[in-house]
N, C-alpha and C positions, 0 to 999 in steps of 0.2 A: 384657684388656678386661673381664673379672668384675669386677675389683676399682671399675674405675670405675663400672660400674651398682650396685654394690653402694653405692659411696659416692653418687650420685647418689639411689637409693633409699630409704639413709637419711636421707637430708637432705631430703628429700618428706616420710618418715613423723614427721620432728620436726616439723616445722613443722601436723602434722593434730591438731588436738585438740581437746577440749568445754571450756566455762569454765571447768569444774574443773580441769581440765589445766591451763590457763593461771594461773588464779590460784595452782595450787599451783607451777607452774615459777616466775609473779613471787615468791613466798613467799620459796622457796629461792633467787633472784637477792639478794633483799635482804639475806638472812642472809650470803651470801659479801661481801655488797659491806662490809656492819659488819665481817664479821671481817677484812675487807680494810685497814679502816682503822682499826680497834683494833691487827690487826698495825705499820701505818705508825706507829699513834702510842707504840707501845711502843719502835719502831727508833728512833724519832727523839725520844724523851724519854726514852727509857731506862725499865727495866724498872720503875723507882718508880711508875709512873703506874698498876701493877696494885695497890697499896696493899700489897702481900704484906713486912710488916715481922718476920717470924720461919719459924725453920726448917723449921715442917710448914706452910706455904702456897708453900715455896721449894720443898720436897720435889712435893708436888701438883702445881706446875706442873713442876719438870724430869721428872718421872716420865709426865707425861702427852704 
């Protein structure tokens, strides 16, 4: 029974916050959603589409 008050609690205290709260959660929604679809379009166009034409921008990205 904790666990569920516990998750029911936190799901009250996301949802409380000041504008600034919010604009900085929309901030960070927007940035996942680009890298959401930067992801899809690298899967589905292939990795050419990051322009990485030589070994140290191959390296940078498998390294990262």
């Amino acid at each position: 029974m904790h666990l569920k008050e516990f998750i029911i609690g936190s799901i009250k205290l996301l949802f409380q916050g000041s504008k600034a709260y919010w604009a900085w959660v929309s901030t960070l929604l927007i940035l996942i959603a680009i890298g959401i679809v930067s992801y899809y379009g690298q899967a589905a166009n292939g990795l050419i589409t990051t322009s990485m034409r030589d070994q140290v921008s191959w390296g940078f990205y498998i390294g990262n």
